[in-house]
C-alpha positions as CSV (number, residue, x, y, z in Angstrom):
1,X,104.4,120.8,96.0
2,X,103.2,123.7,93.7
3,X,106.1,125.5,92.4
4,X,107.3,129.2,92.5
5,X,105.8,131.5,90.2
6,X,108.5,131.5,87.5
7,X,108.3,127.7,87.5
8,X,104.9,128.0,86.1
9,X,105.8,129.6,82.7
10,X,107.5,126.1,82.5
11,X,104.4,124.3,83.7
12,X,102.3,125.7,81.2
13,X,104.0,124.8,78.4
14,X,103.8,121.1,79.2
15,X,100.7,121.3,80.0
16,X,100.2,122.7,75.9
17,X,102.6,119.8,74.5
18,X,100.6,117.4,76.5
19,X,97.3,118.9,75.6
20,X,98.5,118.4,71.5
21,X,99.7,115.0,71.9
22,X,96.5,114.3,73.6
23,X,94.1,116.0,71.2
24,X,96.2,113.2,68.1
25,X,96.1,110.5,70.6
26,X,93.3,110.5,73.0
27,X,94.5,106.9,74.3
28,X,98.2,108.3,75.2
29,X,98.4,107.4,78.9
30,X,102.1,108.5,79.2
31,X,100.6,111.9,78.1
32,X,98.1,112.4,80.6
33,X,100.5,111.4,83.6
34,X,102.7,113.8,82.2
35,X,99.9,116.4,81.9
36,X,99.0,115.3,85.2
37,X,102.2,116.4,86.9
38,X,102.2,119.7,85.6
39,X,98.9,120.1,87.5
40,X,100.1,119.2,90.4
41,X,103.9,121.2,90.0
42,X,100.7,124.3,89.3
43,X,98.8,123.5,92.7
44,X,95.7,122.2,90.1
45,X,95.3,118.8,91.6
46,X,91.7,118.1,91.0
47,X,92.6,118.3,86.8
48,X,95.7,116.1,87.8
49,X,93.4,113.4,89.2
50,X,91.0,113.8,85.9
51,X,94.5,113.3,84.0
52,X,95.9,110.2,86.2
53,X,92.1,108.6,86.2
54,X,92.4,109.1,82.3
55,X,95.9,107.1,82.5
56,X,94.4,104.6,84.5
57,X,91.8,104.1,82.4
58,X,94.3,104.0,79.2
59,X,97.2,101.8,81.3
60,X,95.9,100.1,84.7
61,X,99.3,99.2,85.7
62,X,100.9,102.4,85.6
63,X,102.0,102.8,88.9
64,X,103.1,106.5,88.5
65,X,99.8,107.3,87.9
66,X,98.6,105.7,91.0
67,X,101.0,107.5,92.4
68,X,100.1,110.9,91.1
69,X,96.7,110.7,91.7
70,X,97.6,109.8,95.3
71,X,100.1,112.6,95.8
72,X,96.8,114.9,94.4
73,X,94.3,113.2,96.7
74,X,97.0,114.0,99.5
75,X,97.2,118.0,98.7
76,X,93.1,118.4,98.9
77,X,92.8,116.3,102.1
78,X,91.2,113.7,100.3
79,X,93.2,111.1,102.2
80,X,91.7,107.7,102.1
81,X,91.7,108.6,98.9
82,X,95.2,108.9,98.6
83,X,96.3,105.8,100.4
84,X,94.1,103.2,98.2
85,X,96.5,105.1,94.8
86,X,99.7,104.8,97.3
87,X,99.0,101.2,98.0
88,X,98.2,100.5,94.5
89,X,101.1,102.3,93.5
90,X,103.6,100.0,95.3
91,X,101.8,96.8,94.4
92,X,102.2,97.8,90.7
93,X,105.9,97.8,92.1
94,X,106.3,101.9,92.6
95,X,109.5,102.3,93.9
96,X,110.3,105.5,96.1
């Protein structure tokens, strides 16, 4: 879902707070699924699946970034993609 344009004031500036707490802790997988969300709330899904692959990479069993690399996947088409996140997502026990 990419948000209204006076949403993405809002987007933006979690995008910088995430991109700080990043830059002093490179390793912060909360951080990049946060980032990541942004992206997608902005419609920039292809940096939110550079984000949630960073989270994976940091935390493998972080479901909501399975999740939010799936939902990503899912808005550029890329949907085999997106069902291997989802189903990784919900055995990492994603609930909806």
């Amino acid at each position: 879902m990419v948000l209204p344009n006076e949403s993405v004031p809002r987007c933006d500036k979690a995008i910088t707070k995430y991109t700080k707490i990043i830059e002093t802790d490179p390793r912060n997988a909360v951080a990049y699924n946060a980032r990541a969300e942004a992206y997608i709330n902005k419609g920039e899904y292809t940096k939110a699946i550079v984000d949630c692959t960073k989270a994976i990479e940091f935390d493998p069993k972080s479901a909501q970034a399975y999740m939010n690399r799936g939902i990503a996947h899912t808005k550029l088409g890329e949907i085999d993609s997106a069902q291997v996140d989802f189903k990784k997502a919900k055995e990492l026990g994603y609930k909806v």
